[in-house]
NUTOR-925651 format. One record per residue (C-alpha): x, y, z; residue number from 1; residue in three letters. Coordinates in steps of 0.02 Angstrom, whole numbers. Each point is the difference from the previous one (the first is absolute). Example, Ala and Ser with C-alpha at 12.3 -4.5 7.8 and 13.67 -1.06 7.14 Angstrom:
<sites>
((615 -225 390) 1 ALA);
((69 172 -33) 2 SER);
</sites>
This chain:
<sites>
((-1900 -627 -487) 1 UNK);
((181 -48 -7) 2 UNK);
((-33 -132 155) 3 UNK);
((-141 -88 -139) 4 UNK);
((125 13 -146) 5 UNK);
((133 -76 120) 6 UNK);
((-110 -161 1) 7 UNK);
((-62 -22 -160) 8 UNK);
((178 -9 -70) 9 UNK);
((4 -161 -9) 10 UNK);
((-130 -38 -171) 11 UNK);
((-182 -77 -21) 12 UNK);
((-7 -52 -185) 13 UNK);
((120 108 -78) 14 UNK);
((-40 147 138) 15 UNK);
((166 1 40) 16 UNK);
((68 145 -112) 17 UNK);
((60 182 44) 18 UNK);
((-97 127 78) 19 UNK);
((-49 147 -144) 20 UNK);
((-82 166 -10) 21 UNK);
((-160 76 -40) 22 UNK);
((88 96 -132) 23 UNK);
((51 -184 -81) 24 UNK);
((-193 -42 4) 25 UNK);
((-34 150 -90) 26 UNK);
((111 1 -117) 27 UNK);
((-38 -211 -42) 28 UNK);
((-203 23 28) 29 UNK);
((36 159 -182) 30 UNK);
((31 -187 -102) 31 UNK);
((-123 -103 86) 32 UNK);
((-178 -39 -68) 33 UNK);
((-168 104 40) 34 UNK);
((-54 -122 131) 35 UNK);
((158 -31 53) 36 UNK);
((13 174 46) 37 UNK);
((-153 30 44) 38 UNK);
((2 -163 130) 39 UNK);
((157 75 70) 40 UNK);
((-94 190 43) 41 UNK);
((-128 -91 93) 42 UNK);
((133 -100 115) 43 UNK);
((74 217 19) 44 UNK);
((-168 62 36) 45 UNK);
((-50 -129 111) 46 UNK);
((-58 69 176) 47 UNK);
((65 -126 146) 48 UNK);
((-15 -15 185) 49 UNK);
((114 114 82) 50 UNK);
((85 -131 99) 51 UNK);
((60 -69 -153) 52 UNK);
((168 85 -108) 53 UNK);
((11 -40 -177) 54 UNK);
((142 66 -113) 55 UNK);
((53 -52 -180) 56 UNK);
((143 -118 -30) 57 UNK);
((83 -83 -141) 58 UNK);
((-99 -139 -65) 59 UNK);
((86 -179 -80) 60 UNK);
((9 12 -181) 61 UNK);
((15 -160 -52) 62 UNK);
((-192 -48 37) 63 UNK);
((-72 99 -140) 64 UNK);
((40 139 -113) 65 UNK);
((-91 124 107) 66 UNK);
((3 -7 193) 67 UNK);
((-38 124 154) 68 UNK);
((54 -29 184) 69 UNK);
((-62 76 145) 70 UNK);
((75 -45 188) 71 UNK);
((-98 45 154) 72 UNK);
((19 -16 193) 73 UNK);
((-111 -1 141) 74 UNK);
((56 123 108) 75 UNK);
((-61 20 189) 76 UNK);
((101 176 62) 77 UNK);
((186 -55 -15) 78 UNK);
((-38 -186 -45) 79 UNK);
((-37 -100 -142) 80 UNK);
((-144 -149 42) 81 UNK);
((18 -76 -196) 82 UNK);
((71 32 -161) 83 UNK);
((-14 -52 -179) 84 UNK);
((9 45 -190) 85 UNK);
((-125 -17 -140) 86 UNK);
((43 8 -171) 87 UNK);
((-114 22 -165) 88 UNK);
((37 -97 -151) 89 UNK);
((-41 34 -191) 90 UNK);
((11 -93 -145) 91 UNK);
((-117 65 -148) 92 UNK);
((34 -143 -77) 93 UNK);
((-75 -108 124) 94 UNK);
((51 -150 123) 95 UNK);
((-72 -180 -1) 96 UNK);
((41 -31 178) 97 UNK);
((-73 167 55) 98 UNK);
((-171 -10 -120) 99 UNK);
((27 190 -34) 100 UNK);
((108 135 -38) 101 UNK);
((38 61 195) 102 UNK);
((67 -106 127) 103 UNK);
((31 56 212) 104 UNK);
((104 -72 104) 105 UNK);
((56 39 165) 106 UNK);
((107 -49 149) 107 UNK);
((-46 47 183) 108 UNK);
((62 -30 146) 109 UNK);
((-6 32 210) 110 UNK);
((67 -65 161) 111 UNK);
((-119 -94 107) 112 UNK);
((23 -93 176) 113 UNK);
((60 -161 12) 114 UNK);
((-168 -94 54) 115 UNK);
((-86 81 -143) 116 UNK);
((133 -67 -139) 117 UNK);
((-42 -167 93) 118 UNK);
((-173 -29 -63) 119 UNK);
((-23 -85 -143) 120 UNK);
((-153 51 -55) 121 UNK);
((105 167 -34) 122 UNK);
((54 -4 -186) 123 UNK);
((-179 -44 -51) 124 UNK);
((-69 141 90) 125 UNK);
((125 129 -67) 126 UNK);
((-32 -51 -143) 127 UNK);
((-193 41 6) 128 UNK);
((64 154 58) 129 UNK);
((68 43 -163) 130 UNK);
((-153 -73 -105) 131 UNK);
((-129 83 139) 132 UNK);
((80 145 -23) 133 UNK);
((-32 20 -205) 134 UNK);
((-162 -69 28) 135 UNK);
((-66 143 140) 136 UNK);
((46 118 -126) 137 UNK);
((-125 -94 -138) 138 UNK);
((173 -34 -116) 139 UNK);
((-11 -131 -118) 140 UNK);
((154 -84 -30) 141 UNK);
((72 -153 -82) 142 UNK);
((148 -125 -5) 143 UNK);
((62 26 178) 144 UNK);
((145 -97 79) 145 UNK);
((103 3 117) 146 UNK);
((105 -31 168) 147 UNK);
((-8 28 195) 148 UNK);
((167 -38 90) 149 UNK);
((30 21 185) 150 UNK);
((164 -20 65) 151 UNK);
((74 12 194) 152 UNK);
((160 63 73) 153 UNK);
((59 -37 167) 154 UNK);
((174 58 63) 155 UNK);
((141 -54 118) 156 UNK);
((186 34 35) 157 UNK);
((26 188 7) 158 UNK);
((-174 38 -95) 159 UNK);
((-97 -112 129) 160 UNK);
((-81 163 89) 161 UNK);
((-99 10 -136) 162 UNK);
((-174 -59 -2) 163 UNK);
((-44 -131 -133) 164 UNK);
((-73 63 -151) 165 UNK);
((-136 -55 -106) 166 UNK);
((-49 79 -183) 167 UNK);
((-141 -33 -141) 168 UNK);
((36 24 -174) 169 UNK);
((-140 12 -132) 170 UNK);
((35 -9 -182) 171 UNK);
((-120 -4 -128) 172 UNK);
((-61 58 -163) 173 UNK);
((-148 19 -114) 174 UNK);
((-92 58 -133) 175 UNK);
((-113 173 -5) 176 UNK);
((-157 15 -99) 177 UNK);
((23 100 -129) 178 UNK);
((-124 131 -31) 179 UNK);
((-51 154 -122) 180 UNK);
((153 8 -114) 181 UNK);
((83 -144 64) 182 UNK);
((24 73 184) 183 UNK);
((3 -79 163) 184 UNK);
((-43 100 153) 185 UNK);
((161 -18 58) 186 UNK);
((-35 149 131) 187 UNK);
((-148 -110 82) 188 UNK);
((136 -155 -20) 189 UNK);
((126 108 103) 190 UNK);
((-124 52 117) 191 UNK);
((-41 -204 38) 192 UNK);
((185 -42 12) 193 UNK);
((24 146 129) 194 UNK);
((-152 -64 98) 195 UNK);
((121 -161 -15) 196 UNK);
((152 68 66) 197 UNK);
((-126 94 162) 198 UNK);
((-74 -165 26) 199 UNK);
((161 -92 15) 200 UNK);
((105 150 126) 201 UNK);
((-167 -41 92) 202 UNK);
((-80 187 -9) 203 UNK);
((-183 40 51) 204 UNK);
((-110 -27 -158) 205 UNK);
((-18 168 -126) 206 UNK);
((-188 8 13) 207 UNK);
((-163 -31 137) 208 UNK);
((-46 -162 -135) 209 UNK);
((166 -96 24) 210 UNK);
((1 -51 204) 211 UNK);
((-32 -175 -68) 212 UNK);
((204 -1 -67) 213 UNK);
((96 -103 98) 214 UNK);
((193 84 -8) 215 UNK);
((155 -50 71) 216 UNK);
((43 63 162) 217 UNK);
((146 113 16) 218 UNK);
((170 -53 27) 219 UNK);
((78 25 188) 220 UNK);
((127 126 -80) 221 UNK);
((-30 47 -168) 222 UNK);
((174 60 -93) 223 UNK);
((48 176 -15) 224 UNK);
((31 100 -148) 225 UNK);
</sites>
């Protein structure tokens, strides 16, 4: 996933710090809170689509005292379609602006053609995406916020063979419902933002029920890994 990494360098929110290790997880989640810890086995356990890569990486630590970051791609063969990171957020003590104790946010990206960053109805309907998505699912959820940004390139001089480029940016955050011990189902909350990140590389839907999703069509040449 180094070609995903590559372009989330840049930060959402604090996402902007050093890649870490499973074995730092570990060794952070032996301090951490029951529900904490056990919010952060469900995101491990979780069973994805197989088009999508996830992998652990270091999470911000200024947010809250306990955090857990998790970056995936959408690969297609040697390609990635879309990319993005989700982190979990803890603070036993609670959060006023959250209304809980657990807070998700998330940054997500993909390249799109030209005429499709040109419609302005666009940010709205990403942005359904994202709240479509945790509703499908049946999540309950409060507090969310967020941005969609779409920005253009276009070359000249000696980079003018290449073809204008075009990319949407979602990021976003929210709060889970909490539930038996003080809980979220964060593994049914990863499951909605990776049905996120599919919708917006513009794969098929998962399941026979979703033909009625509308995704974004693939890019002319998605970037290779």
């Amino acid at each position: 996933m180094a070609a995903a990494q590559g372009r989330l360098s840049d930060g959402a929110g604090g996402m902007d710090e050093a890649k870490g290790t499973e074995e730092e997880a570990r060794h952070k989640g032996s301090t951490a809170p029951p529900a904490f810890t056990a919010a952060v086995e469900a995101l491990r356990a979780a069973r994805l689509r197989p088009q999508i890569e996830v992998e652990p990486t270091r999470a911000p630590q200024r947010l809250a005292p306990h955090t857990y970051a998790l970056e995936a791609a959408v690969v297609d063969g040697d390609e990635d379609l879309a990319d993005g990171r989700l982190v979990l957020l803890h603070d036993p003590a609670g959060h006023d602006a959250w209304h809980g104790t657990f807070r998700l946010v998330t940054l997500v990206r993909a390249e799109l053609e030209p005429e499709m960053a040109a419609d302005p109805l666009l940010p709205d309907v990403c942005w359904s995406w994202l709240t479509g998505a945790l509703q499908a699912r049946g999540l309950t959820y409060g507090e969310p916020s967020g941005t969609v940004t779409r920005a253009s390139s276009h070359y000249f001089g000696g980079l003018s063979a290449r073809p204008a480029a075009s990319q949407i940016e979602i990021r976003a955050s929210w709060t889970p419902r909490e539930g038996l011990g003080g809980v979220p189902d964060t593994a049914a909350h990863l499951a909605s933002w990776c049905d996120l990140l599919a919708q917006v590389a513009g794969l098929p839907p998962a399941g026979p029920g979703d033909a009625s999703i509308v995704t974004l069509p693939q890019r002319r040449g998605p970037q290779s890994r």
